[in-house]
C-alpha positions as CSV (number, residue, x, y, z in Angstrom):
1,X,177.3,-49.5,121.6
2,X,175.7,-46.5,119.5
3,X,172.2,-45.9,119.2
4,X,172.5,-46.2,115.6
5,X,174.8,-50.0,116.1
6,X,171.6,-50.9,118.4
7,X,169.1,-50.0,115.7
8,X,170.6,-51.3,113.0
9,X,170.9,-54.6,114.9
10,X,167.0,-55.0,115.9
11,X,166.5,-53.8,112.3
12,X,169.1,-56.5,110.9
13,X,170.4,-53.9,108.1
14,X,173.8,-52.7,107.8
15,X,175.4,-50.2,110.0
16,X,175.5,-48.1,106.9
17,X,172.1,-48.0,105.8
18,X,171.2,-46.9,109.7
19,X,173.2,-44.0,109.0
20,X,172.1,-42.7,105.3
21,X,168.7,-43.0,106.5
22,X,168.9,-41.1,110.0
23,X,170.9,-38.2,107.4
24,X,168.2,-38.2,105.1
25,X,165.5,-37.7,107.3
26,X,166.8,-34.9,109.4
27,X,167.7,-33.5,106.5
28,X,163.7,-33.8,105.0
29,X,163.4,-32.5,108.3
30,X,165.3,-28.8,107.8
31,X,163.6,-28.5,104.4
32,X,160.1,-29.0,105.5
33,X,160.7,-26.3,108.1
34,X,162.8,-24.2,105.9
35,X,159.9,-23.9,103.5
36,X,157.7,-22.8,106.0
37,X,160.0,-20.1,106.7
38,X,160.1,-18.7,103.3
39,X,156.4,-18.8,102.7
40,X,156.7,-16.0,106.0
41,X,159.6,-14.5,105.1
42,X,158.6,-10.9,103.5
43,X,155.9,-9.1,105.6
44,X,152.6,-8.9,107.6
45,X,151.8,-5.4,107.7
46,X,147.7,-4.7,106.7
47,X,146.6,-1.5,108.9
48,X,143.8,-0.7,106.3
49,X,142.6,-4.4,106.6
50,X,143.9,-5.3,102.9
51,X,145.3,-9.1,102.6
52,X,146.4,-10.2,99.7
53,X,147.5,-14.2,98.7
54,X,150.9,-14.6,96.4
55,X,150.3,-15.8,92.5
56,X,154.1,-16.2,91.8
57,X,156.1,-19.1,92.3
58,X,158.2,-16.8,94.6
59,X,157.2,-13.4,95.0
60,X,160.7,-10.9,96.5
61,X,159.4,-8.4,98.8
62,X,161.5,-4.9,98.4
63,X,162.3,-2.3,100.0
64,X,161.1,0.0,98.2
65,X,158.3,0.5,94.6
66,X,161.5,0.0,92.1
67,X,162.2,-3.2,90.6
68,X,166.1,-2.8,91.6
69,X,165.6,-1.9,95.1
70,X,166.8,-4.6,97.4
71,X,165.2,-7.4,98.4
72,X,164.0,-7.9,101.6
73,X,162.3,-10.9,101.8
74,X,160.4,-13.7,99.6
75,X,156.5,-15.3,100.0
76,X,156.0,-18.6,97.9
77,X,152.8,-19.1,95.7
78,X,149.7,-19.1,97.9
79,X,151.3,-17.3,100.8
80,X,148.4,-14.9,101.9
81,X,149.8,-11.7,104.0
82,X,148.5,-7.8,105.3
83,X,149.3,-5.1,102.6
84,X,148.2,-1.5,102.8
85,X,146.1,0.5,100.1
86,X,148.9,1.9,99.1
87,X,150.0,1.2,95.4
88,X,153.0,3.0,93.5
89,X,154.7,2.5,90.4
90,X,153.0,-1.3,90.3
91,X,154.0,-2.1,93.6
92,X,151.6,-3.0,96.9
93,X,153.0,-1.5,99.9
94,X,153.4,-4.8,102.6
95,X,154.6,-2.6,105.6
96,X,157.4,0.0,106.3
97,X,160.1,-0.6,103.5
98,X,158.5,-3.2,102.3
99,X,157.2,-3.9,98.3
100,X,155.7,-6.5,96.4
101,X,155.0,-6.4,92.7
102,X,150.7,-6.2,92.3
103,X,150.8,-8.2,89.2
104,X,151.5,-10.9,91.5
105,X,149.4,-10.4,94.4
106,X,145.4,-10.9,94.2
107,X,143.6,-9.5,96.9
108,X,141.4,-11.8,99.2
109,X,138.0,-11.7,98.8
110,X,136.3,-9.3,101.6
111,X,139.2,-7.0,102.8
112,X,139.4,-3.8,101.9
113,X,142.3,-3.5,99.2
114,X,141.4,-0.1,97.9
């Protein structure tokens, strides 16, 4: 006898039902830890002491200060991360090829953001 089969006889429910709900929940599993992988997904750079929390929904990070440079990674709203001084053409410098859009990054209170 399965595991499943064994649980779904002390349970008394269906073999089926075992099943659906055993997928389900590894699957609500992968999400939660998905989403705590995006939230860390773009960069943690901060040499100058500068840390700034995310205001979007989802923030990309690029790889360079050009709204068409690539994407290199994503933060979700309230993600807090390093960033450097450095600010060009409206975009916080994260780390080494790294760029996220200031309008929407606010700058924790107490670091030094420049």
């Amino acid at each position: 006898m399965y595991l499943d089969e064994e649980l779904a006889v002390v349970l008394g429910l269906p073999k089926k039902v075992v099943v659906i709900a055993v997928v389900l929940i590894g699957i609500g599993i992968i999400y939660v830890m998905g989403v705590n992988k995006r939230a860390s997904e773009g960069a943690t750079g901060g040499s100058t002491g500068c840390k700034v929390t995310v205001t979007a929904d989802v923030l990309n990070v690029r790889n360079a200060p050009d709204p068409n440079a690539g994407i290199v990674g994503k933060f979700n709203q309230n993600a807090e991360t390093g960033a450097e001084v450095d600010v060009q053409n409206g975009f916080r410098k994260l780390a080494d090829n790294k760029w996220a859009k200031t309008d929407f990054l606010r700058p924790v209170a107490g670091t030094n953001c420049g």
